[in-house]
N, C-alpha and C positions, 0 to 999 in steps of 0.2 A: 504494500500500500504506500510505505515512504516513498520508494523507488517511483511511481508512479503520480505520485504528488510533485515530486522534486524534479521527476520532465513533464509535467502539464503548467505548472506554477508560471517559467516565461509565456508560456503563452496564455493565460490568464491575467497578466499584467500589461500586456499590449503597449509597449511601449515602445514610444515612435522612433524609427531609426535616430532621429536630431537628438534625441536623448540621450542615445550610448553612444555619442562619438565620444574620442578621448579630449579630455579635454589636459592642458597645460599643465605641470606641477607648479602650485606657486613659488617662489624663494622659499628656501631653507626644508621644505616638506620631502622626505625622504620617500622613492617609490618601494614600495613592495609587491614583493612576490607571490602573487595570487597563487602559482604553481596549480596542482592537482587537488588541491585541497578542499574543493567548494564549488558552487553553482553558482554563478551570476544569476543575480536575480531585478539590476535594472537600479535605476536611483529614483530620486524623488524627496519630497521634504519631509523632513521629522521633525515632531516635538517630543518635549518632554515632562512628563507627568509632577504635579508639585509636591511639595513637603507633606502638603494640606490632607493628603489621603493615606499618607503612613498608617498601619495598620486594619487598613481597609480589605476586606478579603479580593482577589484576583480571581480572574476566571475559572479559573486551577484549584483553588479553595484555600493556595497560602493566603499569608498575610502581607502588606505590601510594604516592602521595605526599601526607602529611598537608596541607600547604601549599598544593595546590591546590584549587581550587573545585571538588568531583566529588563524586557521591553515589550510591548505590547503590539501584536499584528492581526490581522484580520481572518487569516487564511492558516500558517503555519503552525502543525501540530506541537503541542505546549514539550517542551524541554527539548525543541530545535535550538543549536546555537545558528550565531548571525554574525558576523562581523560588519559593521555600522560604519561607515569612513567618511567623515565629515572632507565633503569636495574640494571646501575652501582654503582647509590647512593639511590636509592630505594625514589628520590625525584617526586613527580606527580603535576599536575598542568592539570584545567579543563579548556580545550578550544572549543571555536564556531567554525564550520565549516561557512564559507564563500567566499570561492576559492577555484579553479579545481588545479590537480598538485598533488604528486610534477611532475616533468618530466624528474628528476637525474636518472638515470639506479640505481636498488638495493633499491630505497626510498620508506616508505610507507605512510609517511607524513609529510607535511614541517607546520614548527609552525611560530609563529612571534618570532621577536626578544626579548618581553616582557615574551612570554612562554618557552623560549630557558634558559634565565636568572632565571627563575622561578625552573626551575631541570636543573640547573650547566650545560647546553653544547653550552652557549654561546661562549665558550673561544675554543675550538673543534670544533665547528661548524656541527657536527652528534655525533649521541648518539643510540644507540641499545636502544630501549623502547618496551613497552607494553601497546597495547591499549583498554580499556572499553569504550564500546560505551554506554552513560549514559540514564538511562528510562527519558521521558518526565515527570516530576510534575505536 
């Protein structure tokens, strides 16, 4: 069923070729090596979820903990990892899915405030990113 999910997913996201050109590294942003490791899955804009609902249960039935690495998608079955890479400063951070969302018009995935702070768009509050959806080990 994963296997399945994970080649139907791009094309469920329909995203316009203009959206996955590459674009520029800016100064100082180090490229990485995507290698074998993951499934492109397309970019788009993220938020991220606030302090304000700490302890609030998640779709999954934990409890929501700003401080953790976890992010909220719409589609992707709960304990996928994701690696999330802010486009602007080429900074990424690998988060657990564990909650449904986001539910912002335009969003393709809401992070916690721990992975917001992890690629600089704590202070913005949304960030144009790029997301690999990472192989299970």
């Amino acid at each position: 069923m994963r296997r399945l999910m994970v080649m139907t997913l791009p094309l469920l996201l329909a995203i316009p070729a203009a959206a996955q050109e590459q674009l520029p590294l800016p100064a100082g942003a180090q490229e990485q090596d995507a290698g074998d490791d993951g499934t492109e899955m397309g970019s788009g804009m993220a938020s991220y979820y606030g302090d304000e609902l700490a302890g609030n249960r998640t779709a999954n039935g934990e409890r929501f903990d700003p401080d953790a690495l976890t992010a909220a998608h719409r589609t992707l079955a709960f304990g996928s990892r994701v690696r999330v890479t802010n486009m602007a400063n080429g900074k990424s951070v690998v988060v657990r899915i564990n909650d449904r969302g986001p539910f912002g018009r335009g969003r393709v995935i809401d992070v916690s405030h721990a992975a917001a702070r992890e690629i600089g768009m704590h202070r913005s509050g949304t960030a144009k990113v790029s997301m690999t959806l990472l192989d299970d080990d």
